[in-house]
C-alpha positions in Angstrom: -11.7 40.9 -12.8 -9.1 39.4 -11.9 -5.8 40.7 -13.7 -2.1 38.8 -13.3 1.4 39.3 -15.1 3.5 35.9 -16.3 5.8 36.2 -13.7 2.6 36.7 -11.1 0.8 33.5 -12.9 4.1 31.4 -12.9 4.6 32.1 -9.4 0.7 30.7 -8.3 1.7 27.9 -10.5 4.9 27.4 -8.5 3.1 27.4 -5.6 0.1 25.0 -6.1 2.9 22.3 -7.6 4.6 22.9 -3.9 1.3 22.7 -1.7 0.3 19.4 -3.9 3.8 18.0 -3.1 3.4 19.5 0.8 -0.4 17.9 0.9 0.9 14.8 -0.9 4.2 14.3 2.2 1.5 15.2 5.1 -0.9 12.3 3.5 1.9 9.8 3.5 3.2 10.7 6.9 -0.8 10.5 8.2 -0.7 6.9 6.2 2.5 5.9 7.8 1.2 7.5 11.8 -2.1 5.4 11.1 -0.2 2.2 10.5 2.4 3.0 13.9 -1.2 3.5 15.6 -3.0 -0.7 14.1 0.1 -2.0 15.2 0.7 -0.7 18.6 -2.9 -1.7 19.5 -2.6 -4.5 18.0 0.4 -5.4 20.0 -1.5 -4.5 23.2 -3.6 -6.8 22.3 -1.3 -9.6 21.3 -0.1 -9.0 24.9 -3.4 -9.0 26.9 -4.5 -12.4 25.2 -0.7 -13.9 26.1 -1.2 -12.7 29.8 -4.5 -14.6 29.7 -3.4 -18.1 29.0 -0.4 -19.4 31.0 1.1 -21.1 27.8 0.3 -20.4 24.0 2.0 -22.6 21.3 2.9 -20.2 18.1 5.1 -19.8 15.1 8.0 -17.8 15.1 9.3 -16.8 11.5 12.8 -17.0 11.0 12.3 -15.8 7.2 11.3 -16.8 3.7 8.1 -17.9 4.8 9.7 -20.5 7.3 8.4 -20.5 11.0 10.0 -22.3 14.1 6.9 -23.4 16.3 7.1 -22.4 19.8 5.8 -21.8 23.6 5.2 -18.3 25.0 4.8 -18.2 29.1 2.5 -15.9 30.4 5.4 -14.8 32.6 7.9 -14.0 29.9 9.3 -10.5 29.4 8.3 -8.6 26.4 11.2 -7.0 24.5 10.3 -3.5 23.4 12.8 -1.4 20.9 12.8 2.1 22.2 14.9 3.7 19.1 18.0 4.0 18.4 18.7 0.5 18.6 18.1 -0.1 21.8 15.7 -2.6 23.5 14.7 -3.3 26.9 13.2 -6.1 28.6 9.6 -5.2 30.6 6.7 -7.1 31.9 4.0 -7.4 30.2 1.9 -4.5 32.3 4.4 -2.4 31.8 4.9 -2.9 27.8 1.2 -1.9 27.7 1.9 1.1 29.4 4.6 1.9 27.5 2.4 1.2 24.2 0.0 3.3 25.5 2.0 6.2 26.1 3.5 5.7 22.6 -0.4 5.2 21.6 -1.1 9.2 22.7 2.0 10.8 21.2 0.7 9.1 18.1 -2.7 9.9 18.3 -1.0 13.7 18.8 0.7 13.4 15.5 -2.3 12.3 13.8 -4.1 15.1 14.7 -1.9 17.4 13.9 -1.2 16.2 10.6 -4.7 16.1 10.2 -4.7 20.0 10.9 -2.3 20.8 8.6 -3.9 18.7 5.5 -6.8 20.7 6.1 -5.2 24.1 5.8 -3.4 22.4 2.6 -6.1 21.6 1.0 -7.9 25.0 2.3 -5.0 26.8 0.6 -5.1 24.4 -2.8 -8.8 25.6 -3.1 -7.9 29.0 -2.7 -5.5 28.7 -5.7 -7.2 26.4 -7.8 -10.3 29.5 -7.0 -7.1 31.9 -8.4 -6.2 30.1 -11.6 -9.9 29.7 -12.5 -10.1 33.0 -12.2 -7.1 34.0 -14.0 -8.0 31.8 -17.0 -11.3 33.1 -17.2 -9.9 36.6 -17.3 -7.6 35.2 -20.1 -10.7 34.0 -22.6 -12.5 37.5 -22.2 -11.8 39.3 -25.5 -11.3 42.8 -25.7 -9.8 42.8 -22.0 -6.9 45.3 -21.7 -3.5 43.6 -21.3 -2.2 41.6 -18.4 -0.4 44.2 -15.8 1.6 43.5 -12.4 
């Protein structure tokens, strides 16, 4: 059997609260790296289809639901923000490279958020394995007194 002091029970306690909070920040991050990833496809694709037809009528929203209908030429310039406020002007072959690039490094994050979920949740298991045990241990009558 497993035997554990207070301090030794408050401290696995202390612990599963902070790999639930851990597992909790690595879910939204993998929530927030999945989004990045639909969006940057979905902006190489916005791109290919533009690059296809040599003039597209569209909407461009200037806010509260109000749009400003408009041409887009094949040979415009995409305008890509890099961070840090800064943007630069690129054709459109080369904004799909750079989204691809920017596709990987996500795709890298993903993966190793992914990881380290798993070994989270391995670790959650494990405790939630401990405190079972340790509660078990607690309903046995007759059993000597906790020690550390």
């Amino acid at each position: 059997m497993l035997y554990m002091s207070q301090e030794q029970a408050e401290q696995l306690m202390q612990q599963m609260q902070m790999l639930e909070t851990y597992f909790a920040d690595l879910s939204q991050r993998e929530n927030t790296f999945l989004s990045v990833f639909r969006e940057a496809t979905a902006a190489i694709e916005s791109i290919k289809s533009l690059s296809k037809n040599p003039e597209s009528d569209t909407l461009v929203p200037i806010g509260l639901g109000t749009y400003v209908p408009t041409k887009i030429s094949s040979e415009s310039k995409i305008i890509l923000n890099i961070g840090a406020g800064v943007a630069v002007e690129k054709d459109f072959a080369s904004a799909i490279n750079y989204l691809e690039e920017r596709i990987k490094e996500i795709e890298i994050a993903i993966q190793d958020t992914a990881a380290k979920k798993q070994d989270a949740a391995q670790r959650l298991e494990q405790g939630k394995a401990q405190v079972n045990q340790l509660m078990q241990a607690m309903q046995q009558p007759g059993q000597p007194p906790q020690s550390g």
